[in-house]
TORTIRO-983365 format. One record per residue (C-alpha): residue in one letter; z, y, x. Coordinates in steps of 0.1 Angstrom, whole numbers, plus 2048, in hexadecimal, padded with zeros to 3 digits. Each point is the difference from the previous one (the first is absolute). Last residue first. Layout:
<sites>
<site><code>A</code><zz>Z</zz><yy>Y</yy><xx>X</xx></site>
...
</sites>
This chain:
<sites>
<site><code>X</code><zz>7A2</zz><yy>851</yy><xx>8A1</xx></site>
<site><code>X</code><zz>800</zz><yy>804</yy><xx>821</xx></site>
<site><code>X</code><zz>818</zz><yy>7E2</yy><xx>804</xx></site>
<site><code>X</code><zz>816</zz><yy>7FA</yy><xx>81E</xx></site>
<site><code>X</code><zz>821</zz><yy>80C</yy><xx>7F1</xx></site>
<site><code>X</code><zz>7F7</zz><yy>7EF</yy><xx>7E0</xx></site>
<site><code>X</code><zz>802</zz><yy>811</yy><xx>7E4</xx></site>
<site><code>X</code><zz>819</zz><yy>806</yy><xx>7E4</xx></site>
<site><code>X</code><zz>7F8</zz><yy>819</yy><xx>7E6</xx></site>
<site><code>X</code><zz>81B</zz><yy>80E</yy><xx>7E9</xx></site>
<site><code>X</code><zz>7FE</zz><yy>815</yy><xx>7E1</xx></site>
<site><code>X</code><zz>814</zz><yy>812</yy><xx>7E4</xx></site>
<site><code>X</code><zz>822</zz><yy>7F9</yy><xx>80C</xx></site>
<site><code>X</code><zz>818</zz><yy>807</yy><xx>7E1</xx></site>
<site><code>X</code><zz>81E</zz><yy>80E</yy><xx>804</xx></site>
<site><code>X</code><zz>81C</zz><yy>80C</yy><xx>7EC</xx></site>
<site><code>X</code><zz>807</zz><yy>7D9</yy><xx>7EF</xx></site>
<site><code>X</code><zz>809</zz><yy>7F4</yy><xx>826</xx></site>
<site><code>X</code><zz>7E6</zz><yy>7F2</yy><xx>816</xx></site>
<site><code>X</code><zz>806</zz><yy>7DC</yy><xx>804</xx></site>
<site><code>X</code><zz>7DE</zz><yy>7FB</yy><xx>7F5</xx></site>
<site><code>X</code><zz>7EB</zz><yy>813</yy><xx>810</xx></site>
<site><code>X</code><zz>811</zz><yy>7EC</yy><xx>823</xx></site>
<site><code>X</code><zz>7F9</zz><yy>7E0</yy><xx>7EE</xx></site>
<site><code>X</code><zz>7DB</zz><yy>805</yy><xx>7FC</xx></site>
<site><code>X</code><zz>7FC</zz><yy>80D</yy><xx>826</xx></site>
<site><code>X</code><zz>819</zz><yy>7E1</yy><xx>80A</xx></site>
<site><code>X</code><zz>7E2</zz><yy>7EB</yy><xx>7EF</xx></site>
<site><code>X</code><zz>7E7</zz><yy>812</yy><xx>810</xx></site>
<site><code>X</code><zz>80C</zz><yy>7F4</yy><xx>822</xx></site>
<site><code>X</code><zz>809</zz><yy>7DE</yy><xx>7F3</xx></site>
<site><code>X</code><zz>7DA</zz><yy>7F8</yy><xx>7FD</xx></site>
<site><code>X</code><zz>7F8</zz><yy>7FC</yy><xx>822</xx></site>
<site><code>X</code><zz>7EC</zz><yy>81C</yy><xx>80F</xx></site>
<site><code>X</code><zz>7E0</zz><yy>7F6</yy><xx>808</xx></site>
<site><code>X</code><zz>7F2</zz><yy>80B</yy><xx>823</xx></site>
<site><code>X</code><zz>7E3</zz><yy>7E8</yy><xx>806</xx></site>
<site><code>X</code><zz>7FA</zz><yy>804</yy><xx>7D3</xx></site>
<site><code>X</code><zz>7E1</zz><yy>818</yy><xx>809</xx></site>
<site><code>X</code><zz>7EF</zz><yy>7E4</yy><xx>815</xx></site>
<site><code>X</code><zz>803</zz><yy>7E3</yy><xx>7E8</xx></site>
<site><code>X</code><zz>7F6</zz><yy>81B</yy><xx>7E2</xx></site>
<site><code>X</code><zz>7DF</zz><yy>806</yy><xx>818</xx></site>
<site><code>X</code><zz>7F8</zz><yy>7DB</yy><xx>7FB</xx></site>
<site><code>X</code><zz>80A</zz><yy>801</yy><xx>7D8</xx></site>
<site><code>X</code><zz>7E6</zz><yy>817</yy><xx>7FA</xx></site>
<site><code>X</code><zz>7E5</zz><yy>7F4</yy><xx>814</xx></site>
<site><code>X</code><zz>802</zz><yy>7DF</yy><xx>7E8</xx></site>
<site><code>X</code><zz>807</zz><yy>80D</yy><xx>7E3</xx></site>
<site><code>X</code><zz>81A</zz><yy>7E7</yy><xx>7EC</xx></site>
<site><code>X</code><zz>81E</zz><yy>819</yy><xx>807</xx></site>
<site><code>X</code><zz>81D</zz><yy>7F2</yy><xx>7EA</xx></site>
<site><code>X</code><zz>813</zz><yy>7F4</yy><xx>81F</xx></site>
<site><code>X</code><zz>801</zz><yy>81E</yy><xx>80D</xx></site>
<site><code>X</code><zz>81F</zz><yy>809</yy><xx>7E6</xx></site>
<site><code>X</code><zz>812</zz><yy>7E4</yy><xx>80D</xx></site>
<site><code>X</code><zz>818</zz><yy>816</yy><xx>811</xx></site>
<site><code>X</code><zz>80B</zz><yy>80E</yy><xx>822</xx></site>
<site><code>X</code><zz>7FA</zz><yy>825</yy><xx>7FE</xx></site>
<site><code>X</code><zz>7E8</zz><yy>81D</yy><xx>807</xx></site>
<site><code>X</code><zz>80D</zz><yy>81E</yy><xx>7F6</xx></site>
<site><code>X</code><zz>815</zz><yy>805</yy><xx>7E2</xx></site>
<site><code>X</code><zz>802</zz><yy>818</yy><xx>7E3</xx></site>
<site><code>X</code><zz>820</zz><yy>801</yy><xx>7EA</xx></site>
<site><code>X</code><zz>7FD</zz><yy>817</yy><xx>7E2</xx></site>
<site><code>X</code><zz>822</zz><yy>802</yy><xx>7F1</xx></site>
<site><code>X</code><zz>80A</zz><yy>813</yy><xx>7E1</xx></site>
<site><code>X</code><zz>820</zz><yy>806</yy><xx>7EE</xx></site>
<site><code>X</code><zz>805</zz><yy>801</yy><xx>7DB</xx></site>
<site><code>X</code><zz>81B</zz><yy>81A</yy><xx>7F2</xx></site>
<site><code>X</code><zz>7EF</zz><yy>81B</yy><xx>817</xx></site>
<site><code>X</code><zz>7EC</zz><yy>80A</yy><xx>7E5</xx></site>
<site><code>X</code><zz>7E6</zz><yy>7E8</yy><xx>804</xx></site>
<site><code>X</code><zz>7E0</zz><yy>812</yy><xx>7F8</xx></site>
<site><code>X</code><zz>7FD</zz><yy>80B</yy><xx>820</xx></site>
<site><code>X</code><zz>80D</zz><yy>7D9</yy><xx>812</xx></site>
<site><code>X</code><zz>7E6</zz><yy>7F2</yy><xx>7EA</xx></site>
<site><code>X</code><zz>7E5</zz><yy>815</yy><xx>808</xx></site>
<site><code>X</code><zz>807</zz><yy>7FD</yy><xx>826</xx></site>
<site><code>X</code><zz>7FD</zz><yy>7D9</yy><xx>7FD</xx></site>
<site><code>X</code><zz>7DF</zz><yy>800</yy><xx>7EA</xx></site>
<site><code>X</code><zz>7F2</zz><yy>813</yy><xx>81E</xx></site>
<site><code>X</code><zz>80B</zz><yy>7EA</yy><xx>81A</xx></site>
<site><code>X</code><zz>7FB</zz><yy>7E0</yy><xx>7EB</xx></site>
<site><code>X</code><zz>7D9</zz><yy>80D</yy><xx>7FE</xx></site>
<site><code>X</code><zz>7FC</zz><yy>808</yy><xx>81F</xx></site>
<site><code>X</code><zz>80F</zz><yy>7DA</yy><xx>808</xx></site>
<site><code>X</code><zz>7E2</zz><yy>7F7</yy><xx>7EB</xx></site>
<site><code>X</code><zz>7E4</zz><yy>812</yy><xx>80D</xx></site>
<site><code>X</code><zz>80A</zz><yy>7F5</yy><xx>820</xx></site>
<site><code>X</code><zz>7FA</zz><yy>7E1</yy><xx>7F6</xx></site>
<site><code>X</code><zz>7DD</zz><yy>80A</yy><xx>7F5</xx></site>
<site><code>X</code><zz>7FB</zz><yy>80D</yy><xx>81B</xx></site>
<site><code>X</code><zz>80F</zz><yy>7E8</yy><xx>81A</xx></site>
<site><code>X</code><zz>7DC</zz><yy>7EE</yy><xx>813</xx></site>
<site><code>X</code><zz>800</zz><yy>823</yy><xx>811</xx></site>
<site><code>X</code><zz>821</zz><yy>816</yy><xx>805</xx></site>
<site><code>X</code><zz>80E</zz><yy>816</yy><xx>7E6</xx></site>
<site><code>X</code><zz>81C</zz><yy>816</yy><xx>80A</xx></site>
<site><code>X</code><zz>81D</zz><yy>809</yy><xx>7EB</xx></site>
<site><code>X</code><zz>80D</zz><yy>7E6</yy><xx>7E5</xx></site>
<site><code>X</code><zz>7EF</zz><yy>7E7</yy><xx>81C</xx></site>
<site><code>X</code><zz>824</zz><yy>803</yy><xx>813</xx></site>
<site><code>X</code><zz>80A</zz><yy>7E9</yy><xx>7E2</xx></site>
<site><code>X</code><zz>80F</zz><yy>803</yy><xx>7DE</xx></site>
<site><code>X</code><zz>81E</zz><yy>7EF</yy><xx>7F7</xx></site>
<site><code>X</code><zz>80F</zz><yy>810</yy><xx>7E0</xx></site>
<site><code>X</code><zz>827</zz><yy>804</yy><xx>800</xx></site>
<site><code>X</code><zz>80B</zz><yy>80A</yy><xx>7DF</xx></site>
<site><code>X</code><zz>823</zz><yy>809</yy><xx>7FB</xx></site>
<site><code>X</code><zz>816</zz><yy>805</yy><xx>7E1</xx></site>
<site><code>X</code><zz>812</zz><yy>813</yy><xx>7E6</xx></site>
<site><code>X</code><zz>813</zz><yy>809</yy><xx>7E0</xx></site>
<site><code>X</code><zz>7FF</zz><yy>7E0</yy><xx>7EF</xx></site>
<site><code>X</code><zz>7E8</zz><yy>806</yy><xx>7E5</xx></site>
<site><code>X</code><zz>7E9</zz><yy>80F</yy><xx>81D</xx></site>
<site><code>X</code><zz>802</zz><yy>7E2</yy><xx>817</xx></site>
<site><code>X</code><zz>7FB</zz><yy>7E9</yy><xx>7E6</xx></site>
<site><code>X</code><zz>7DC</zz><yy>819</yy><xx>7F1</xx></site>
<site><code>X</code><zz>7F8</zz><yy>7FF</yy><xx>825</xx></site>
<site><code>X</code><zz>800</zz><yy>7D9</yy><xx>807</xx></site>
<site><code>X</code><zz>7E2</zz><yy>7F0</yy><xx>7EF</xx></site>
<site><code>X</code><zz>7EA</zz><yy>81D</yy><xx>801</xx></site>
<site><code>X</code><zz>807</zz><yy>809</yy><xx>823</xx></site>
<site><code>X</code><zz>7FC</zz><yy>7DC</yy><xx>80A</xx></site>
<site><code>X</code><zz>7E4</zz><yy>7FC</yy><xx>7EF</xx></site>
<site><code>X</code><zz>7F1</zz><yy>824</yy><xx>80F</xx></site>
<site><code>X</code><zz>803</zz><yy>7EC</yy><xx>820</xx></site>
<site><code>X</code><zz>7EE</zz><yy>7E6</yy><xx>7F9</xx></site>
<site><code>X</code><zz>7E3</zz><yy>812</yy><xx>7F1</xx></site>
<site><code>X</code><zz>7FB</zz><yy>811</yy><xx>823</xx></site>
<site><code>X</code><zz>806</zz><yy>7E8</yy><xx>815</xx></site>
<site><code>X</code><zz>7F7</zz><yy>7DB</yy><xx>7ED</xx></site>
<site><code>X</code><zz>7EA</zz><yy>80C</yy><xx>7EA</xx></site>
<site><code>X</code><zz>7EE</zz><yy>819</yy><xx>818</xx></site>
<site><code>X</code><zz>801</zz><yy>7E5</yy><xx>81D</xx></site>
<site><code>X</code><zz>7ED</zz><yy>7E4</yy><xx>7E9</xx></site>
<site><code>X</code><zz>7EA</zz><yy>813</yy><xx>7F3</xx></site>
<site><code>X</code><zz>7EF</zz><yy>80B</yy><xx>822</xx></site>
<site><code>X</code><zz>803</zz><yy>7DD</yy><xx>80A</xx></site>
<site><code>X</code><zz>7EC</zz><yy>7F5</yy><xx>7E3</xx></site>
<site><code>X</code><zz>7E8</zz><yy>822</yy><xx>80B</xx></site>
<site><code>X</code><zz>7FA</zz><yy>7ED</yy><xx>822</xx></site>
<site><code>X</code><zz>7DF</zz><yy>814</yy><xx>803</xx></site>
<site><code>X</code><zz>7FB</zz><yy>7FD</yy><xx>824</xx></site>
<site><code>X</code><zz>7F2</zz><yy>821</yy><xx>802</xx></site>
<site><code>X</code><zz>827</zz><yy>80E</yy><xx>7FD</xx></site>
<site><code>X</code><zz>80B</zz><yy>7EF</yy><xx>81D</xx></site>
<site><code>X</code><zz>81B</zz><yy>7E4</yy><xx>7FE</xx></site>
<site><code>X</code><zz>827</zz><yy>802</yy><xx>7FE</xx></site>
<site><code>X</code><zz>811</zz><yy>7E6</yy><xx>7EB</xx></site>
<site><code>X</code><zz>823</zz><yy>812</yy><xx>803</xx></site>
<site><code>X</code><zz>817</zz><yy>7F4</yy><xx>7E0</xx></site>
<site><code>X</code><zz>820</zz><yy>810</yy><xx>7F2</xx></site>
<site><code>X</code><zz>822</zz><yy>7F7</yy><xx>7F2</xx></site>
<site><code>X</code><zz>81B</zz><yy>81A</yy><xx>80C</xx></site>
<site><code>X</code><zz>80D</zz><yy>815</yy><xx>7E1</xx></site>
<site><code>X</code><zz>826</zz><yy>803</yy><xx>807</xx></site>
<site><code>X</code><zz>810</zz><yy>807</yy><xx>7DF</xx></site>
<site><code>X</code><zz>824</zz><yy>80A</yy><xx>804</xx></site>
<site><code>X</code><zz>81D</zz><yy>806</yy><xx>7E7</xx></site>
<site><code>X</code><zz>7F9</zz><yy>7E3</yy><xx>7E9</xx></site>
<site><code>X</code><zz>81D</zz><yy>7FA</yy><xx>7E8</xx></site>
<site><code>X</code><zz>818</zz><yy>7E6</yy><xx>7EF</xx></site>
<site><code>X</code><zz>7F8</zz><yy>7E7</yy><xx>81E</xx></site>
<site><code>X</code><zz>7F0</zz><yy>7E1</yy><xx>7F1</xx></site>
<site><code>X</code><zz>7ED</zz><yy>810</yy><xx>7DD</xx></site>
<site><code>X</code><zz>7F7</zz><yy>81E</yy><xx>815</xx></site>
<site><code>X</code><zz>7F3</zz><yy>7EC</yy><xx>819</xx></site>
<site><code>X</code><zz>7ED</zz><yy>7F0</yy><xx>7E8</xx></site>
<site><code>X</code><zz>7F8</zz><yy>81B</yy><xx>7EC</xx></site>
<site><code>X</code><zz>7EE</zz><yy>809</yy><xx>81D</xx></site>
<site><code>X</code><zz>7EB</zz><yy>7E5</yy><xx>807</xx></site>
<site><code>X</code><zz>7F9</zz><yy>7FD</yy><xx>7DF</xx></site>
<site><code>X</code><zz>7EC</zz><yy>825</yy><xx>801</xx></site>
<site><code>X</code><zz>7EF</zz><yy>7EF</yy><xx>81E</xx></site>
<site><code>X</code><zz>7F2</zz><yy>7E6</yy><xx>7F0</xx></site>
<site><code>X</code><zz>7F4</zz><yy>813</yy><xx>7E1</xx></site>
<site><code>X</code><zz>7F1</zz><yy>817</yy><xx>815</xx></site>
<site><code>X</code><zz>7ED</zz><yy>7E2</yy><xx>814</xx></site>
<site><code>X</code><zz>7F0</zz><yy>80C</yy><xx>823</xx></site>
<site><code>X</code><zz>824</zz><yy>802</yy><xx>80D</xx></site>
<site><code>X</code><zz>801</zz><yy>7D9</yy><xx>7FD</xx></site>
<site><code>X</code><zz>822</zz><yy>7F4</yy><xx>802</xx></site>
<site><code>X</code><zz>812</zz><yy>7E0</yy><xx>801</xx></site>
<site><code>X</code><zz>829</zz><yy>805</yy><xx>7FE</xx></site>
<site><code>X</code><zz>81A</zz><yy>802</yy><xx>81D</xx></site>
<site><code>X</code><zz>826</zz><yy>803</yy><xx>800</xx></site>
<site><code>X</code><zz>816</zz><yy>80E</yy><xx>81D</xx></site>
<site><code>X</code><zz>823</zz><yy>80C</yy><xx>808</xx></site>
<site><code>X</code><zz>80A</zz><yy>7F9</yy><xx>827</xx></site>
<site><code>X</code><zz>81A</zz><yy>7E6</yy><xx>80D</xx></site>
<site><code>X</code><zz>7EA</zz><yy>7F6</yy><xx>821</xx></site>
<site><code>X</code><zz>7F9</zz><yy>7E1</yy><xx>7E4</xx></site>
<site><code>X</code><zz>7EF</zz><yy>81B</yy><xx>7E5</xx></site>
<site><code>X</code><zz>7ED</zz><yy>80D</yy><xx>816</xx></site>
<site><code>X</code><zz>7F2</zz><yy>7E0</yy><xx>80D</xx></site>
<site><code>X</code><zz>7FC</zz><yy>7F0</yy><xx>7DD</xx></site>
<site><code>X</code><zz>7EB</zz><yy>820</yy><xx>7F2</xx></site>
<site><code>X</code><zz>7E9</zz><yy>7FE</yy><xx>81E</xx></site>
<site><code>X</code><zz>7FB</zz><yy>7DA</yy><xx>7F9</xx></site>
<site><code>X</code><zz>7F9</zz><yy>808</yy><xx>7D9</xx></site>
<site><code>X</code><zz>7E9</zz><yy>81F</yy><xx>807</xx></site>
<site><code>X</code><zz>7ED</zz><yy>7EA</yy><xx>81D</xx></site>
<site><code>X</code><zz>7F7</zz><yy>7E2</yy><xx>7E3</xx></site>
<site><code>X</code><zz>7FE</zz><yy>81B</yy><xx>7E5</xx></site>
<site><code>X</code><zz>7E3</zz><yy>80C</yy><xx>80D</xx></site>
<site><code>X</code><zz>7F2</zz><yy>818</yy><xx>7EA</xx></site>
<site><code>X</code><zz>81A</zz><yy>81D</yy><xx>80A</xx></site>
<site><code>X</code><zz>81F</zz><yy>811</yy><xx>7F2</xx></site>
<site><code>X</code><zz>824</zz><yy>801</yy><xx>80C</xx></site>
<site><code>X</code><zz>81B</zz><yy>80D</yy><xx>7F0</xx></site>
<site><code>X</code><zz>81D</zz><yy>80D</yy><xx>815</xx></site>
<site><code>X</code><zz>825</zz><yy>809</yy><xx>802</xx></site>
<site><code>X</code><zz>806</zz><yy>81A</yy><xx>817</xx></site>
<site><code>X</code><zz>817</zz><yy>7F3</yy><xx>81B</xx></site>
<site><code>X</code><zz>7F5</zz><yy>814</yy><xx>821</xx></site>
<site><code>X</code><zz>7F9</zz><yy>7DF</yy><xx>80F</xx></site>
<site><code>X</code><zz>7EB</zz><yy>7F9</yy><xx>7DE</xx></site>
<site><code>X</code><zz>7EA</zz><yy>81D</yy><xx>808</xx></site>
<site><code>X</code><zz>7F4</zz><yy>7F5</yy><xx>81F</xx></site>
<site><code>X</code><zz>7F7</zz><yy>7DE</yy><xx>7F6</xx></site>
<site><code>X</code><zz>7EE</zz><yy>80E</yy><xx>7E3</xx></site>
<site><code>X</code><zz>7F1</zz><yy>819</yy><xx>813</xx></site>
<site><code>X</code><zz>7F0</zz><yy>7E3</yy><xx>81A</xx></site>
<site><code>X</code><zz>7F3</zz><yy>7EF</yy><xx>7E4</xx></site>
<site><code>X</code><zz>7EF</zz><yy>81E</yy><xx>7EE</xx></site>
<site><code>X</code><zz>7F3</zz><yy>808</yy><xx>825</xx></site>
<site><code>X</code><zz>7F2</zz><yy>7E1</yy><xx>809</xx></site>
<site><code>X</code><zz>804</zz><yy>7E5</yy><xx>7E5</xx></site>
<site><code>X</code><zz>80B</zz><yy>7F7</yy><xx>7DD</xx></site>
<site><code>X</code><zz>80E</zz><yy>820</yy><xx>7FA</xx></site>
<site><code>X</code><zz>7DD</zz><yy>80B</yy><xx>7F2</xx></site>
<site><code>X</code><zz>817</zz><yy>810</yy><xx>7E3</xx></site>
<site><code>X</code><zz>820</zz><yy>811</yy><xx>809</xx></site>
<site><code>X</code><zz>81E</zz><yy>808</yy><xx>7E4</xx></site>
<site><code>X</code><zz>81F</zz><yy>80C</yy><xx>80B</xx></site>
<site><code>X</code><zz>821</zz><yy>805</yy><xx>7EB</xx></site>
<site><code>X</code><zz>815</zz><yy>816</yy><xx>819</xx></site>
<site><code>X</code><zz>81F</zz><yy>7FE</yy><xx>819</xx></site>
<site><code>X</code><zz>80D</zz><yy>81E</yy><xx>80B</xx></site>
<site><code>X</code><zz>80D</zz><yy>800</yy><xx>823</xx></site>
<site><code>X</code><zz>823</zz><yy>805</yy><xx>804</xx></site>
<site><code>X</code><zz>808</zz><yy>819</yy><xx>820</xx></site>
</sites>
């Protein structure tokens, strides 16, 4: 069977799961547009797909900037004639309780998962709807469900992506496809953000069973090579060893 190639945009692809799409996606030969801050990783990334023979360009992106993201997509437009597939994967975990008073934090992972997100749809749903369709494929996170302590406010956020995420895919039509992907715990650099101390202890414990990030990548490229008829609405991907 021929596998249709699309137009794919992914931002955060610089590492952990937005990298491990990108490598993913560019085996299947969709032609790619990569988006992070660190050019540095993007540009590397972007030379080792491209020199296993795959289709790849990468531009700086900060999902917190509208603006930003908007030219991220006429970029891709601008290189490939079309976008047919947003992935919206950039996000940020600095967990911490509530009494701590982190509200900088706080800020930080509602502009950067929530606000990101509805950039991307922004930016990319009037293309997708000039040119007859698309895909969104928002990465959410196990926390779109359950709320665990130190991750309120996070999970606040990925509740957030979950419900914006349903609208989208009612209001769509059918013409525009919609994705929520919601992982488990997975290897990433999201703990890495976690400056509270008793936080980022029981994060070392909770990431024992990580799954590597390649598993929710072949989640993101399953939705994907779903033909026009069908859209997969929602995936989580666990551990086998997690409870949660």
């Amino acid at each position: 069977m021929t596998k249709t190639t699309r137009v794919v945009a992914i931002t955060g692809a610089s590492s952990g799961i937005g990298e491990a799409t990108a490598r993913r996606l560019a085996t299947d030969g969709h032609q790619l547009l990569l988006g992070a801050r660190r050019t540095a990783r993007l540009e590397k990334l972007t030379e080792e797909i491209t020199g296993a023979g795959g289709t790849a360009a990468f531009r700086r992106l900060d999902v917190t900037d509208a603006a930003d993201v908007r030219a991220f997509v006429s970029a891709a437009r601008e290189h490939y004639g079309r976008v047919d597939a947003m992935v919206n994967n950039a996000g940020v975990m600095p967990l911490s309780p509530l009494q701590a008073l982190r509200t900088d934090e706080w800020d930080r992972m509602i502009d950067v998962n929530v606000r990101g997100v509805l950039h991307g749809i922004a930016a990319a749903l009037p293309v997708m709807r000039a040119q007859g369709g698309g895909h969104f494929v928002n990465v959410a996170s196990v926390g779109a469900y359950e709320v665990s302590p130190t991750a309120a406010v996070y999970c606040a956020t990925k509740f957030a992506v979950r419900a914006i995420s349903e609208g989208l895919r009612q209001e769509s039509g059918g013409d525009v496809r919609v994705t929520l992907v919601s992982p488990g715990v997975t290897e990433s650099e999201l703990a890495d953000s976690i400056a509270d101390p008793a936080a980022r202890e029981a994060m070392r414990t909770y990431r024992s069973v990580a799954l590597p990030a390649s598993a929710i990548a072949e989640a993101i490229a399953y939705a994907l090579s779903q033909p026009a008829e069908v859209d997969v609405n929602e995936i989580v991907v666990r551990p086998a060893a997690s409870a949660q």
